[in-house]
RODO-2510 file (C-alpha; in nm, 4 decimals, decimal comma):
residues 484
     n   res          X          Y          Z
     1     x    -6,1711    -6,3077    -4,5137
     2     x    -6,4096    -6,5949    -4,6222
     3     x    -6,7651    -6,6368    -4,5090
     4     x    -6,6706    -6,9264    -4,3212
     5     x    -6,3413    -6,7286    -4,1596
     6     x    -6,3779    -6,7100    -3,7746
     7     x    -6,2363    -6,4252    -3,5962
     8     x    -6,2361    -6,3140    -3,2314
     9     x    -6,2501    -6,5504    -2,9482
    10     x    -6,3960    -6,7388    -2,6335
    11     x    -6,3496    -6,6608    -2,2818
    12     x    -6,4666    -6,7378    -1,9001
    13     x    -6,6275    -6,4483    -1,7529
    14     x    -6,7328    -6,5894    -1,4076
    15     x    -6,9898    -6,7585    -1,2756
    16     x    -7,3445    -6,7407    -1,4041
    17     x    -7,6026    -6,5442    -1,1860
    18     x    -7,7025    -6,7999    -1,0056
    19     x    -7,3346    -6,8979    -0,9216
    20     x    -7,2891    -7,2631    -1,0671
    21     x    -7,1071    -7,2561    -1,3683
    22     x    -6,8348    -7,0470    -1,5645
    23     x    -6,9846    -6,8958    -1,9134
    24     x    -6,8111    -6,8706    -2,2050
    25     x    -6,8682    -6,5638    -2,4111
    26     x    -6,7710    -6,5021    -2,7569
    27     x    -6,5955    -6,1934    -2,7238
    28     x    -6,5195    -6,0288    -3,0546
    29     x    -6,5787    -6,1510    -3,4055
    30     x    -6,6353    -5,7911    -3,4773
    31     x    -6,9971    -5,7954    -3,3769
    32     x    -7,3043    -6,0668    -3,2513
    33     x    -7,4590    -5,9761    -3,5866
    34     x    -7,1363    -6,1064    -3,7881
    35     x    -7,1624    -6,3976    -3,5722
    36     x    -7,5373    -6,4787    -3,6904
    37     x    -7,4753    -6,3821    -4,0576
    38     x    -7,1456    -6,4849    -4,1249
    39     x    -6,8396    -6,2689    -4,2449
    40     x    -6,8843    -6,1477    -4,6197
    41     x    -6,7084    -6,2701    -4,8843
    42     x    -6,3841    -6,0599    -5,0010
    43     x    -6,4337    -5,8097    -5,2597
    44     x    -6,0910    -5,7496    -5,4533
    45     x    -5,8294    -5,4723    -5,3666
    46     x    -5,7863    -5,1962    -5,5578
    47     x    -5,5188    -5,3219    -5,8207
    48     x    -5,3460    -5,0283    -5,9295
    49     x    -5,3841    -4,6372    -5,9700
    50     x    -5,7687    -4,5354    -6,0736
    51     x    -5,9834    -4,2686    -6,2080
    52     x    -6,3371    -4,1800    -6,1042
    53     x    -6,6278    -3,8865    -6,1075
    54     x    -6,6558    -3,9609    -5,7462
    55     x    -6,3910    -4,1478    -5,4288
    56     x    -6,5794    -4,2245    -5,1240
    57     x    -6,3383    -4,3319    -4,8674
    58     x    -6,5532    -4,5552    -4,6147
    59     x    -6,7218    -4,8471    -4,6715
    60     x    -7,0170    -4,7879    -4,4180
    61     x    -7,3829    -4,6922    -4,3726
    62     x    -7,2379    -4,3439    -4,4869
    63     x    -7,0193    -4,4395    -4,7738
    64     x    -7,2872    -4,6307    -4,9384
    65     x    -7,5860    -4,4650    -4,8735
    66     x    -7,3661    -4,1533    -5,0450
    67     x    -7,3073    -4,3812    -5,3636
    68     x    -7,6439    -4,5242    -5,3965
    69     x    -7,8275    -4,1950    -5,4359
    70     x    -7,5220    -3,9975    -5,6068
    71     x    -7,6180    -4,3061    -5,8053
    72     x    -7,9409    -4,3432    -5,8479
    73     x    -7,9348    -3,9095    -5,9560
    74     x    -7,6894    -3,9528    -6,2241
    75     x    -7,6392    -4,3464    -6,3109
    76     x    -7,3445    -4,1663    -6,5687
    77     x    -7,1324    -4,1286    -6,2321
    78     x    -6,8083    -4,3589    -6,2307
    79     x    -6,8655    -4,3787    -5,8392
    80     x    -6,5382    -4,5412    -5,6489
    81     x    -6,6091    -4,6947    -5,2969
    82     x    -6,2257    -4,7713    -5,0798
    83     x    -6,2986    -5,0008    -4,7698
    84     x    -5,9605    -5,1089    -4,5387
    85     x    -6,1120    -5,4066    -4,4055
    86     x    -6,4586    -5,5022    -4,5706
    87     x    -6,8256    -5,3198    -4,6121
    88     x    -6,9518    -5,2678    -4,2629
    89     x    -6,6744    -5,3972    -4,0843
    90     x    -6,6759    -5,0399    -3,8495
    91     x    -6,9705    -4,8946    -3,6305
    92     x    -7,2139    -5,0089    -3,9175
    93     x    -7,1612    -5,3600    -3,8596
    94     x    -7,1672    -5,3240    -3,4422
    95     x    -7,4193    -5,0804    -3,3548
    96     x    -7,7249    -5,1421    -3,1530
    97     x    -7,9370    -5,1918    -3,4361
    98     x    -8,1430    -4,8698    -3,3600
    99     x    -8,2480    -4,6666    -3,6134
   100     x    -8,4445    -4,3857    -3,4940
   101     x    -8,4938    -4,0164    -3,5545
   102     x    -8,1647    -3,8662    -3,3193
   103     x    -7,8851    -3,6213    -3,4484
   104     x    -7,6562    -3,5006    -3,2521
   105     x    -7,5527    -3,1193    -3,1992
   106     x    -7,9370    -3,0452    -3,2880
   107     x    -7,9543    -2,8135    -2,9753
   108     x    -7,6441    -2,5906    -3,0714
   109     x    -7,7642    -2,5716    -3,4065
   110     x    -8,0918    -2,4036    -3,2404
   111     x    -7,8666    -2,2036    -3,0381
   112     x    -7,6606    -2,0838    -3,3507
   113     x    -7,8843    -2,0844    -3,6264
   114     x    -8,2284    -2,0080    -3,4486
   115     x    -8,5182    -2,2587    -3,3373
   116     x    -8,6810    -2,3053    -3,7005
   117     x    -8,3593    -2,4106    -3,8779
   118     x    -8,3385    -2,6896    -3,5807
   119     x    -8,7477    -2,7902    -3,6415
   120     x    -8,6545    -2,8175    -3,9900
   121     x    -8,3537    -3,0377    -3,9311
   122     x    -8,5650    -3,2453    -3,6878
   123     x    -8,7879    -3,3006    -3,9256
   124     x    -8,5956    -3,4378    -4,1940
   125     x    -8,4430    -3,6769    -3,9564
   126     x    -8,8253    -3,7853    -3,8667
   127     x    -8,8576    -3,8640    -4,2113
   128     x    -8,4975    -4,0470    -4,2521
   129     x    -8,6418    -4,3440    -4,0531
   130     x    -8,9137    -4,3860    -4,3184
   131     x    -8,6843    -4,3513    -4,5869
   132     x    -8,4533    -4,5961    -4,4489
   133     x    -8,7437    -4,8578    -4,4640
   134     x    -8,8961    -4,7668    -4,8101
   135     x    -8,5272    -4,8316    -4,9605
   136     x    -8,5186    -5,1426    -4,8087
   137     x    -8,8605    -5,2693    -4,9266
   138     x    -8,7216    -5,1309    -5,2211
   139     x    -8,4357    -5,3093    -5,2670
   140     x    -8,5804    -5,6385    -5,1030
   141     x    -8,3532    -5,6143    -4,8266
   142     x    -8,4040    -5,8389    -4,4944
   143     x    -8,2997    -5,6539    -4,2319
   144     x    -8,5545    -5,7688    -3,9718
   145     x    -8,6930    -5,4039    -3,9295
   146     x    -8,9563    -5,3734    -3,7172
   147     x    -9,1043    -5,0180    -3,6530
   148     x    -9,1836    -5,0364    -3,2803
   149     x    -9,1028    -4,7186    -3,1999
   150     x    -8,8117    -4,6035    -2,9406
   151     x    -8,8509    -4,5803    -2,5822
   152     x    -8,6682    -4,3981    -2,3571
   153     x    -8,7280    -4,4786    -1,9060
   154     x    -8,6927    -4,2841    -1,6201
   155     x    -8,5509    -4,4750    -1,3414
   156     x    -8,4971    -4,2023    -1,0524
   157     x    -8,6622    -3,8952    -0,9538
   158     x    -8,3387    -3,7189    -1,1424
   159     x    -8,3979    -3,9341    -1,4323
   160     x    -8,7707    -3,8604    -1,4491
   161     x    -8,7262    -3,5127    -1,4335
   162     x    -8,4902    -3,5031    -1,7291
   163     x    -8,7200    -3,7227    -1,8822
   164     x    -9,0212    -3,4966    -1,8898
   165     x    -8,7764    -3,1826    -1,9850
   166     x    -8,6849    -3,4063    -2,2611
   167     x    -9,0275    -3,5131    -2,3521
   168     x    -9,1058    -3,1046    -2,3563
   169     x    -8,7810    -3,0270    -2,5931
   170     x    -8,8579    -3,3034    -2,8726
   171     x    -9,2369    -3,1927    -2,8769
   172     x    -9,0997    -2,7888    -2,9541
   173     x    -8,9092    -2,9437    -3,1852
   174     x    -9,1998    -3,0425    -3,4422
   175     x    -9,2390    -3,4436    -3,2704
   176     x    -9,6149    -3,3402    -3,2255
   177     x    -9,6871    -3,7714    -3,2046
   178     x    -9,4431    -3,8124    -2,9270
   179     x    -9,6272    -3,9610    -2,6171
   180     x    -9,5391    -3,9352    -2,2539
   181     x    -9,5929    -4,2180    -1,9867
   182     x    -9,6194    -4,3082    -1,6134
   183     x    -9,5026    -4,6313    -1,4388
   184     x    -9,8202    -4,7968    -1,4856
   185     x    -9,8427    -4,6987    -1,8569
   186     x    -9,4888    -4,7833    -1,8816
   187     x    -9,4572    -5,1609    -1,7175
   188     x    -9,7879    -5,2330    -1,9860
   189     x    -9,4881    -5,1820    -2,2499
   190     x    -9,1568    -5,3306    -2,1131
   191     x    -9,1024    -5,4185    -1,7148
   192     x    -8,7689    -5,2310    -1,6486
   193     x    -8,7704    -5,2847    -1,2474
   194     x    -8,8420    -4,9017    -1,0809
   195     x    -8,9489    -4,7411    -1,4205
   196     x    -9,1570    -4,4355    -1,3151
   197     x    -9,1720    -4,3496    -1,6477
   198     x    -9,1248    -4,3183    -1,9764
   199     x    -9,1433    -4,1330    -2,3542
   200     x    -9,2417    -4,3278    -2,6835
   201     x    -9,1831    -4,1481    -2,9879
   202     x    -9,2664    -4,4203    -3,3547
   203     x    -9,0181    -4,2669    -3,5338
   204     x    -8,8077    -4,5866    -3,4912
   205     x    -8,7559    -4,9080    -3,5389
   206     x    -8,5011    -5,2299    -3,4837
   207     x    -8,3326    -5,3785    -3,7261
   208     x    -8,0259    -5,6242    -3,7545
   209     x    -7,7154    -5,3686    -3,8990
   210     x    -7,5099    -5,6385    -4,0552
   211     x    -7,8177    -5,7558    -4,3126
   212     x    -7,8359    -5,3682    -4,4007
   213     x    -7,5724    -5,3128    -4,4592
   214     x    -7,4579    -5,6023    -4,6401
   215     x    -7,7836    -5,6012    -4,8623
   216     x    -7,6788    -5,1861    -4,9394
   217     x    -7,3320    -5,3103    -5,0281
   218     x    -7,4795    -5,5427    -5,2751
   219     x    -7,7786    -5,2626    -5,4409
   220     x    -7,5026    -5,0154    -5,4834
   221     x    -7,2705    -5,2652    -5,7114
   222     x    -7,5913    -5,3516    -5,9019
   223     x    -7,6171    -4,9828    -6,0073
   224     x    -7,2754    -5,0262    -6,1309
   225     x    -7,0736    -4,8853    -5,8327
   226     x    -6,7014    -5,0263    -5,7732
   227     x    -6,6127    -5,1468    -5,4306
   228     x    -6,2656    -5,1942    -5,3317
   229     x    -6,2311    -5,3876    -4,9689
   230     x    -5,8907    -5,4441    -4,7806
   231     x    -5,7950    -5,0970    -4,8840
   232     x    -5,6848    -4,8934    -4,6629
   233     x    -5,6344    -4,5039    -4,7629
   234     x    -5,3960    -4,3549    -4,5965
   235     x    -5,4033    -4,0024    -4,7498
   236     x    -5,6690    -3,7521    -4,8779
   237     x    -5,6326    -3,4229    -5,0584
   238     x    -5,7721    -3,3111    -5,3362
   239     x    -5,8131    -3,5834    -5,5994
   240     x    -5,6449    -3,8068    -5,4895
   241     x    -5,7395    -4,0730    -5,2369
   242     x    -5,3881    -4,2508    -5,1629
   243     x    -5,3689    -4,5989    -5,1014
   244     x    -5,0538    -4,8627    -5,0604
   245     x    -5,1655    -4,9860    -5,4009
   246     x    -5,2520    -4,6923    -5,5827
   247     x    -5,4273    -4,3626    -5,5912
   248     x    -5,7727    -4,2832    -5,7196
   249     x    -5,8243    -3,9702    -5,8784
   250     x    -6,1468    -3,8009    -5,9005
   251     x    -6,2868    -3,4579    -5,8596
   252     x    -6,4805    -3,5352    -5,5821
   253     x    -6,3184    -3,7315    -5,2893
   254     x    -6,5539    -3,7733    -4,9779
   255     x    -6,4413    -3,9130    -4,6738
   256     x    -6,7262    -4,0871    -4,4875
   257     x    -6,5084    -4,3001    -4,1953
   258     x    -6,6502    -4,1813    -3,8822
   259     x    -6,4585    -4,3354    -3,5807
   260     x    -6,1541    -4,4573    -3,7817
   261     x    -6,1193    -4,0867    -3,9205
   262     x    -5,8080    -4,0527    -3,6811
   263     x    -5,5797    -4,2556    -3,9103
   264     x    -5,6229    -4,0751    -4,1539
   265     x    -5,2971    -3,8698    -4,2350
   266     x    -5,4004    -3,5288    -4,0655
   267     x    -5,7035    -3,6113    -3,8648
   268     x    -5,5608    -3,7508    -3,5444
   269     x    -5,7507    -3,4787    -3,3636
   270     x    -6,0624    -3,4213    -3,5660
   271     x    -6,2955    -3,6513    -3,4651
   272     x    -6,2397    -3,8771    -3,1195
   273     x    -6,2981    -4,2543    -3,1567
   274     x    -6,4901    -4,3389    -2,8731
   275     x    -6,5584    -4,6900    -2,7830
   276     x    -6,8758    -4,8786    -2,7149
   277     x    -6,9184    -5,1606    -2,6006
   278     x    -7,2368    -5,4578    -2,6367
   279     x    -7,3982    -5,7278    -2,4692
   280     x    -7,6138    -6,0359    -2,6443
   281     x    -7,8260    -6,2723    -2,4231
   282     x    -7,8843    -6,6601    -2,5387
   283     x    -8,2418    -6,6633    -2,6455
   284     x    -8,5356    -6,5666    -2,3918
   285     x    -8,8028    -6,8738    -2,3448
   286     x    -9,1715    -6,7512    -2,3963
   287     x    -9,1805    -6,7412    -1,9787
   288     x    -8,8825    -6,4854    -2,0082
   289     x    -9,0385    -6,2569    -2,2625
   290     x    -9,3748    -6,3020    -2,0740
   291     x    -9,1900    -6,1412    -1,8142
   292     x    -9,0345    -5,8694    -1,9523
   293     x    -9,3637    -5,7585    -2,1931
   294     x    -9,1736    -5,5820    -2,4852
   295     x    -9,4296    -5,6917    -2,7021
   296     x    -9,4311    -5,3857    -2,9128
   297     x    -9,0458    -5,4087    -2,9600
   298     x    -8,9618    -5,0963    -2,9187
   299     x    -8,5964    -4,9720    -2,9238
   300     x    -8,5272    -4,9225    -2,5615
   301     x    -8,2672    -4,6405    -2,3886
   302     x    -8,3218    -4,4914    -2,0407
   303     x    -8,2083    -4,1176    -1,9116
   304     x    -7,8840    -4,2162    -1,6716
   305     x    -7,6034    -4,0241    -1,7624
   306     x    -7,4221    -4,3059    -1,8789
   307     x    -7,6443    -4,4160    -2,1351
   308     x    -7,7791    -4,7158    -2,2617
   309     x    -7,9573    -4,8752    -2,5457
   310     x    -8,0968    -5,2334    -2,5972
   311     x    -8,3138    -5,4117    -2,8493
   312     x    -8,5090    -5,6969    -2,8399
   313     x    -8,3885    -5,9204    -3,1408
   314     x    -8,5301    -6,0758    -3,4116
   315     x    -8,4356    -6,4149    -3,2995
   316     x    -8,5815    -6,3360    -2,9427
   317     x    -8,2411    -6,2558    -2,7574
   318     x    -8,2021    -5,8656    -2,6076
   319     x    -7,8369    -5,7034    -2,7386
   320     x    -7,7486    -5,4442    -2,4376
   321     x    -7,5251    -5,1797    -2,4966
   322     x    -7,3004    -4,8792    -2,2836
   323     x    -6,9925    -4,7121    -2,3241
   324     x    -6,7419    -4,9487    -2,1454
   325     x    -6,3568    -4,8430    -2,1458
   326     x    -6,4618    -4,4890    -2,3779
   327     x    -6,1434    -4,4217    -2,5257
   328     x    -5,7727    -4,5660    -2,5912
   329     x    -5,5084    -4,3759    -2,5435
   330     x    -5,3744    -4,2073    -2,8559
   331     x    -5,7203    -4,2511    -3,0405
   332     x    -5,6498    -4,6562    -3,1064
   333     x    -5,9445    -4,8746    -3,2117
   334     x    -5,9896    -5,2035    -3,1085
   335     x    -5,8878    -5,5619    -3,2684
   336     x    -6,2099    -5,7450    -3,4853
   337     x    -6,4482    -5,5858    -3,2123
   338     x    -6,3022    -5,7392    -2,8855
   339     x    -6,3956    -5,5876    -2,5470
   340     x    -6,3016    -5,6186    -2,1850
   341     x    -6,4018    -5,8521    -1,9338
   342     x    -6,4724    -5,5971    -1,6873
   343     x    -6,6641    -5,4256    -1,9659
   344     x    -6,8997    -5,7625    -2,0208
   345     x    -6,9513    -5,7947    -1,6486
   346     x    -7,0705    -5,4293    -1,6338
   347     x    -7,3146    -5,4271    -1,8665
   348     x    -7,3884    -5,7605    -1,7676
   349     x    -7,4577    -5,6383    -1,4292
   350     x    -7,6227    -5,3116    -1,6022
   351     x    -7,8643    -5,5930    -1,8166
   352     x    -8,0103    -5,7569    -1,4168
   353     x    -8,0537    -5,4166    -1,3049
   354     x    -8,3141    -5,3306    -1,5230
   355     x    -8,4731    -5,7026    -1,5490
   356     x    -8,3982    -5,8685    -1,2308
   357     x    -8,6310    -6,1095    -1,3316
   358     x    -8,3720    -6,2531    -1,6154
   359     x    -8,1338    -6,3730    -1,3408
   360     x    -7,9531    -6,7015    -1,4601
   361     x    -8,0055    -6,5666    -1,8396
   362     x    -7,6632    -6,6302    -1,9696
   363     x    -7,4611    -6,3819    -2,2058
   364     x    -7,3469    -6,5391    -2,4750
   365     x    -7,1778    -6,2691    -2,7109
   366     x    -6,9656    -5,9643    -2,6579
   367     x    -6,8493    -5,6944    -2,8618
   368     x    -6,7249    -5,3131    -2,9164
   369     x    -6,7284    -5,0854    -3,1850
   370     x    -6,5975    -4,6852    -3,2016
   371     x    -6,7901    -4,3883    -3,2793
   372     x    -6,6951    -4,0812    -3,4022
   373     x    -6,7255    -3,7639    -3,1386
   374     x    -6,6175    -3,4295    -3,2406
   375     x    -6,5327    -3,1679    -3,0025
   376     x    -6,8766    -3,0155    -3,0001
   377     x    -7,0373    -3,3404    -3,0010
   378     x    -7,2216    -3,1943    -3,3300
   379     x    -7,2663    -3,4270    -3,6817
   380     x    -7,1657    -3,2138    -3,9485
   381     x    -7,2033    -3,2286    -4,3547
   382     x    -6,9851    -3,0718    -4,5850
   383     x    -6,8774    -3,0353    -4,9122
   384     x    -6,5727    -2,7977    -5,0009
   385     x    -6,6376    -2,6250    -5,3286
   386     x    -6,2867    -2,4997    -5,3505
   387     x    -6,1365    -2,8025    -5,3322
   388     x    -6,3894    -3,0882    -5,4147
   389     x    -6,3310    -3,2475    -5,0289
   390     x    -6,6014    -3,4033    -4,8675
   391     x    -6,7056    -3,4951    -4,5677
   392     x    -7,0080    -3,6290    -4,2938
   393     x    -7,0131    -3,7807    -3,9757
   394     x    -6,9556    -3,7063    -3,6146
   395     x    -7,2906    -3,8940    -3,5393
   396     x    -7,1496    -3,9662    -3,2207
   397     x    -7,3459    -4,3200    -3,2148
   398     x    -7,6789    -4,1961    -3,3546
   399     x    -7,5663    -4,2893    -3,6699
   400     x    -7,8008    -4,5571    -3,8317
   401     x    -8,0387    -4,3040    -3,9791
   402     x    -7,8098    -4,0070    -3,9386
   403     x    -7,6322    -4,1534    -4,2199
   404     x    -7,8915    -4,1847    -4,4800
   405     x    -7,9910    -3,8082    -4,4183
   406     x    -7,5969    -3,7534    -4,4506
   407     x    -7,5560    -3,9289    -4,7800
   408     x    -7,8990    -3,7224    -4,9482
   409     x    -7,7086    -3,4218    -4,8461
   410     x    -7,4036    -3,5107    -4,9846
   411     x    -7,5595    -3,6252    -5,3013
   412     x    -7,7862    -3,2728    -5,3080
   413     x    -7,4129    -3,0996    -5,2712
   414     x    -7,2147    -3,2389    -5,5713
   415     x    -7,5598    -3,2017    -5,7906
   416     x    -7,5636    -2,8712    -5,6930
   417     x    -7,1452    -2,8125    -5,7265
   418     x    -7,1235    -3,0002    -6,0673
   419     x    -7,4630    -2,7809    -6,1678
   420     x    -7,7239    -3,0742    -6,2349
   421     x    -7,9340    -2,8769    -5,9363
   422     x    -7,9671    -2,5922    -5,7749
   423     x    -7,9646    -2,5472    -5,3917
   424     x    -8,2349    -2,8147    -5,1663
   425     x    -8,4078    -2,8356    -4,8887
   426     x    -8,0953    -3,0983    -4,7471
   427     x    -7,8482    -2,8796    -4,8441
   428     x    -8,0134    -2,5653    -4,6477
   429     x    -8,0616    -2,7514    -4,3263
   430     x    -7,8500    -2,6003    -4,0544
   431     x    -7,5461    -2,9028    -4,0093
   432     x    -7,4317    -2,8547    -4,3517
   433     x    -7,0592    -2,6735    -4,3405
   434     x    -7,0636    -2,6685    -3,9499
   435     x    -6,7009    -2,6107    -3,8398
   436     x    -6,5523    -2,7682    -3,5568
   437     x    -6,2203    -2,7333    -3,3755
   438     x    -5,9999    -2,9965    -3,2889
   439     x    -6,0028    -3,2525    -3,0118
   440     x    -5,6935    -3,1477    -2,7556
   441     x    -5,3614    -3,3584    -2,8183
   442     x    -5,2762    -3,6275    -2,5528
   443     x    -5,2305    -3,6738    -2,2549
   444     x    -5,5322    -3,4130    -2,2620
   445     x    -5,7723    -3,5652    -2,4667
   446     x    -5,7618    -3,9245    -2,2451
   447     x    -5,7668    -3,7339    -1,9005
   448     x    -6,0868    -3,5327    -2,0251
   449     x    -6,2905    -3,8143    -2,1967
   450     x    -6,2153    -4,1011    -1,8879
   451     x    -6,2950    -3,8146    -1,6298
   452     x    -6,5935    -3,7173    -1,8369
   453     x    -6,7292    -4,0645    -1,8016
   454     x    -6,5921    -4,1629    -1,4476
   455     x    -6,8046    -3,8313    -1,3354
   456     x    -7,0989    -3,9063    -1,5508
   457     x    -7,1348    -4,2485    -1,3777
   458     x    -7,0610    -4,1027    -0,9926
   459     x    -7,3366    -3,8834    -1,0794
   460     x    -7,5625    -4,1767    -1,1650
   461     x    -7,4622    -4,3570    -0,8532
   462     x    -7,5215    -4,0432    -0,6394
   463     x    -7,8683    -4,0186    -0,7735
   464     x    -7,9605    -4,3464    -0,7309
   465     x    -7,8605    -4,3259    -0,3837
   466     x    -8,0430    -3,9632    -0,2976
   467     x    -8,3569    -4,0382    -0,4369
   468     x    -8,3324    -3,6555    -0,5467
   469     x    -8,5264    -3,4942    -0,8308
   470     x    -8,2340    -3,2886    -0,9522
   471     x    -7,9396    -3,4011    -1,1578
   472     x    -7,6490    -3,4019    -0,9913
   473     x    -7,4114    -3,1461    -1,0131
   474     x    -7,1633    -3,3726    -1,1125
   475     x    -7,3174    -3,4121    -1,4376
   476     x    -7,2857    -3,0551    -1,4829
   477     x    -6,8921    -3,0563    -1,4240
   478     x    -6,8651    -3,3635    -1,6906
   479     x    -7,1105    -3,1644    -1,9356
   480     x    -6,8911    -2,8253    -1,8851
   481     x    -6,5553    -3,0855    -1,9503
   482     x    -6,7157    -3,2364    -2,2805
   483     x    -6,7979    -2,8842    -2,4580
   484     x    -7,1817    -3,0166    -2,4956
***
């Protein structure tokens, strides 16, 4: 596809808030963010069967972070990189632009491996966010980061109390800077209509995706890293990364393809591709933003069950995201990032909740993207020393910094395999060679995940309606059906 190459589409979506006219949303184009920078230009196939030191299947935030440290630690490396459609064209070129210091599974890892291997984990993922921003500066990369923190609002009694058990967890966990707020404290930051209160941790910041990741694309093949787009592998073993125009061979093959993992030959049940789904306003006026606050820019999520995560742009517009339709049936991802109309009204609806004050603000681009989930709901690293497989992901959508953190692990593994180090901190941090079983086969898999959800947001509505300072026990049943 050309820079110039437009893909995706235009619909109606109903009247505006105030009722008068029909918008027209661009729904698709793989992402907002592709629509502001433009798709990148092609990078050539692989042309025929290949030899490398290292394969890394995946063409995303995890993929190249992995080659530009593997790298930048031994620039002798012939380092392969195998994309299917283009350099961020998956969840690294849709997300909501948050990176921040989340993992996921960081809880049972504390369960399994004891409290102080989870601090320590938590810890390096504090520091990922920094690291994420020095390579940047480094590499005079424009990604519009702006380190404003993340914060996180209480909207119900429920809410507030999970808020402040929350607030208690990450502070055990080593996030001794994390600060806890009440509505007064909170509305000084951001006006989200019946915030009673909120938690601010700075180990965050918003960025725009697309210039990442198209600015890492571009440092890794200046270290002399090949990139191969519109190659699709459809096998891995041990290698040998297949493709319908050749196969690379190379003792390491690592396969860093998060929600499109499922098809891959083999891995239809290893990690689930669930779907998310974003929102992008038209650009706020000065009288908008003066109403809203959000001076400090902050990365902004809330504690309802169904989740959701915004930002506050770089060009003054705020992207919105939820989970949408969560899965398709038989793991199936969607076409160049197009979404649902019910979807767009939904979050659309979700966006006027929070700022009633934005009503008449139109929506002018739509968009989804898949994550990967596995059954635990735990990211995982690993490198197979038997076999020279490897593997990360599972970030189940915190994956913007999750990934760098990934790819310094990975990198620490094959030093330490090939013998150019020994064992690292990374590589003793309590992720690395997690095992997790597979994902049910269908019709199970869609019954669980769409009841998971439906009951997630019947609990939301249930506590919005009670006013009561307990979750519901609904909740409970979807947390018991999703093995978290």
């Amino acid at each position: 596809m050309s820079s110039t190459q437009s893909v995706g589409g235009t619909e109606h979506t109903g009247s505006t808030a105030g009722g008068n006219t029909a918008r027209t949303v661009v729904n698709g184009g793989i992402s907002f963010w592709y629509a502001q920078q433009g798709l990148p230009a092609p990078r050539e196939p692989l042309p025929s069967d290949a030899a490398a030191d290292v394969v890394i299947v995946g063409g995303g935030f995890t993929g190249l972070w992995t080659a530009y440290y593997l790298k930048k630690a031994s620039p002798f490396l012939r380092i392969t990189v195998l994309e299917q459609k283009f350099c961020g064209y998956g969840a690294s070129g849709r997300n909501g632009g948050w990176l921040y210091n989340g993992i996921a599974g960081r809880d049972r890892h504390a369960r399994v491996h004891g409290h102080e291997a989870a601090v320590r984990l938590q810890k390096a993922m504090n520091e990922t966010v920094a690291e994420v921003v020095r390579v940047a500066e480094a590499e005079v990369i424009d990604a519009d980061i702006h380190r404003g923190g993340v914060l996180e609002v209480a909207c119900t009694p429920a809410q507030l109390a999970r808020l402040k058990a929350f607030h208690e967890a990450e502070l055990s966990f080593g996030e001794k800077d994390r600060e806890l707020y009440g509505a007064r404290e909170t509305a000084e930051r951001i006006r989200v209509a019946d915030a009673v209160g909120s938690t601010w941790t700075p180990h965050g910041a918003r960025l725009n995706p697309v210039k990442l990741v198209q600015g890492l694309a571009k440092a890794v093949e200046a270290l002399g890293v090949t990139i191969h787009e519109s190659t699709p592998v459809t096998e891995i073993r041990p290698k040998h990364a297949v493709t319908p125009y050749g196969t690379v061979r190379a003792p390491y093959v690592l396969r860093c393809t998060e929600g499109f993992t499922a098809s891959l030959k083999g891995h239809r049940r290893t990690w689930l591709p669930m779907n998310s789904s974003m929102i992008a306003t038209e650009p706020l006026t000065a009288e908008q933003w003066e109403s809203v606050g959000w001076d400090g820019r902050e990365t902004l999520g809330d504690m309802a069950h169904a989740y959701m995560y915004a930002q506050r742009t770089a060009d003054g517009r705020i992207a919105l995201g939820g989970r949408g339709v969560p899965y398709r049936f038989g793991s199936r991802t969607d076409n160049d990032g197009r979404t649902q109309p019910a979807t767009i009204e939904a979050l659309r609806a979700l966006l006027l909740r929070l700022f009633p004050q934005l009503t008449g603000v139109e929506v002018t681009h739509a968009w989804s993207g898949v994550l990967g989930v596995p059954r635990d709901w735990c990211a995982t690293v690993t490198l197979d020393r038997s076999t020279g497989l490897g593997w990360a992901g599972g970030y189940v959508g915190s994956g913007v910094a999750t990934t760098n953190l990934a790819a310094r692990t990975l990198c620490d593994l094959i030093q330490q395999d090939s013998g150019q180090s020994g064992a690292t901190e990374l590589t003793a941090l309590p992720w690395v060679g997690h095992k997790v079983r597979k994902w049910e086969p269908e019709p199970l898999r869609w019954i669980g995940v769409h009841g998971m959800y439906a009951t997630y947001r019947a609990a939301d509505r249930r506590e919005q309606g009670t006013q009561a300072a307990q979750s519901s026990r609904l909740a409970r049943i979807a947390d018991r059906v999703a093995g978290r």
